[in-house]
N, C-alpha and C positions, 0 to 999 in steps of 0.2 A: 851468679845472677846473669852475665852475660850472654853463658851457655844457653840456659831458658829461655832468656829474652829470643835467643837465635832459635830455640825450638818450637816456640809456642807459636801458635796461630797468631793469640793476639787479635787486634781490630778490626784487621781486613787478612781473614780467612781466603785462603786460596781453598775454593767449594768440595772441588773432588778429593783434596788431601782430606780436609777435616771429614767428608764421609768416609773416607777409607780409617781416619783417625779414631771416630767415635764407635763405628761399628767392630775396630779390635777394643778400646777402651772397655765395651760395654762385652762382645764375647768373645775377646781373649782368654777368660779362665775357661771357658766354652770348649773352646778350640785343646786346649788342652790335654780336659779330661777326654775327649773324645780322642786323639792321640793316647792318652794311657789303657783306654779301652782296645782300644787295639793292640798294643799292646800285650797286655790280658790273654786277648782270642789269641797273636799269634805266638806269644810264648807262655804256653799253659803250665810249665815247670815253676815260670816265675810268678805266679799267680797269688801267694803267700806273699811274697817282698810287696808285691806291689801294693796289697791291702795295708801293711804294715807301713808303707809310703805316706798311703791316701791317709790313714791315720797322724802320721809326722807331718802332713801337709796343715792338716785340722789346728794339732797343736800349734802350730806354726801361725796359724791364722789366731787361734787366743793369744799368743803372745807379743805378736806385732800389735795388735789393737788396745794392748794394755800400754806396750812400750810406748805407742803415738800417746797413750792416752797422759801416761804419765812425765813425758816430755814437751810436750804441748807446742808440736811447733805447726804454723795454720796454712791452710794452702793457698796456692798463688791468686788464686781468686780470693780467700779474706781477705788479704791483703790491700786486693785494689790493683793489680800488677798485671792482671790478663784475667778477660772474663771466662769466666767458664761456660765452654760450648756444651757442655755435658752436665745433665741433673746430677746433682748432689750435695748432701747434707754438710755440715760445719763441723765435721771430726777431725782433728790433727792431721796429718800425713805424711808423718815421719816414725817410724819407716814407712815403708810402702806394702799392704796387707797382701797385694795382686802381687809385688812381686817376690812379697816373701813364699807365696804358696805355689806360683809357677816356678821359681827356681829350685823350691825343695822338688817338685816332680820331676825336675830338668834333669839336675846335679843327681837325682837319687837314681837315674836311670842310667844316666853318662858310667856313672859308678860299676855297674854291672854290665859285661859286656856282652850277650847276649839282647839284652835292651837296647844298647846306644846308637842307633841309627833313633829310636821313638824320641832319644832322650836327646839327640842336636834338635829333631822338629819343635820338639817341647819349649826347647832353649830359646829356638829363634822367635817362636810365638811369642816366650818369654821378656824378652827384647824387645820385641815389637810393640808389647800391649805397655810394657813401661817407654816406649817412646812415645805412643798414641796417649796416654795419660799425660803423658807433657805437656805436647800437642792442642791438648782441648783445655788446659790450665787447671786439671787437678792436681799435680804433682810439681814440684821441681826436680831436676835430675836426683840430687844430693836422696832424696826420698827413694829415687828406686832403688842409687846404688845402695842404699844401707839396708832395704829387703833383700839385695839378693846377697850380701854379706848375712844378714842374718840367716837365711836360708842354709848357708855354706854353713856354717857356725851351730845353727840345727842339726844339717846334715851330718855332721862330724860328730856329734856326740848320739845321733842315734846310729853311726858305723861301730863307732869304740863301744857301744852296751851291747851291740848285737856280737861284737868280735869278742868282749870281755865273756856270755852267755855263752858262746863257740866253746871256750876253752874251759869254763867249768862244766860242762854239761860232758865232752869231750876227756876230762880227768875225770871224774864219775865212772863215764863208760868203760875205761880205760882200767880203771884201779882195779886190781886181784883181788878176788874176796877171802879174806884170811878167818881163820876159824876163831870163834868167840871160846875163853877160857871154859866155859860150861859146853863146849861140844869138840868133841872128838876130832883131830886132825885127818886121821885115816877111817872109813866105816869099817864097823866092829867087823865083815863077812872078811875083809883084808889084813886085821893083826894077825902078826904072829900071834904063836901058840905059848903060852906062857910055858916056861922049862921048869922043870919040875923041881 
């Protein structure tokens, strides 16, 4: 509670932070994707992962919204505890939906090294839009850190299916194909001549 109290605007907003606050609050996932876009263009090898990202980001975003939903904890503004500088509706927000889905793009780019210069920009955006969420009183910290926990926690189990697919697609490939008891091990042109 402390922390928050230390982060939030609160009553008497200092003007240029809270613009600078609401305008990442509002397009921080923005900033983002337009980082993973690029991404995209400039590593077109990685062009597959990334769609497969943006997909785990999606899930990511049904799953946070069910957890807040079914946890039910209210933001700093229902509460009464700092108003909210920023429109927004009476959903839960715990975890934190923004930064469940900026840290899966972050973490999932950090992960591959070819990506990871997109994937610190993604990060600090990351950061940034769960501190400006603070900041205008939709969030408490507790709410980002447990999106980007979940994120991680996402993240990891869509590395371990993609690594689990690696290795049976990989023993498939791999495996000799042995001849079935109704087919001949050598072609008839290659037997021996049967001895008389």
């Amino acid at each position: 509670m402390a922390l928050f109290l230390a982060m939030t605007a609160g009553n008497s907003p200092t003007p240029w932070l809270l613009s600078v606050a609401s305008a990442l609050a509002r397009f921080g996932p923005w900033l983002s994707a337009v980082v993973m876009l690029a991404a995209s263009l400039r590593q077109p090898e990685e062009r597959g992962y990334l769609l497969a990202l943006l997909c785990m980001a999606a899930i990511g975003s049904l799953v946070s919204h069910a957890l807040a939903s079914s946890l039910g904890y209210p933001r700093p503004f229902m509460l009464g505890l700092a108003p909210s500088h920023l429109a927004h509706g009476g959903s839960d927000g715990l975890p934190s939906t923004h930064a469940t889905v900026m840290g899966l793009v972050a973490f999932g780019m950090l992960v591959r090294r070819p990506l990871r210069p997109y994937g610190a920009a993604a990060l600090i955006l990351a950061f940034a839009t769960g501190w400006a969420r603070i900041h205008v009183g939709v969030h408490f910290p507790l709410d980002v850190v447990a999106g980007l926990g979940l994120a991680a926690a996402l993240l990891t189990g869509f590395l371990a299916l993609q690594w689990q697919l690696r290795i049976r697609l990989g023993t498939r490939a791999a495996a000799p194909h042995l001849p079935t008891p109704h087919s001949p091990a050598i072609a008839p042109s290659h037997r021996e001549k049967t001895l008389p």
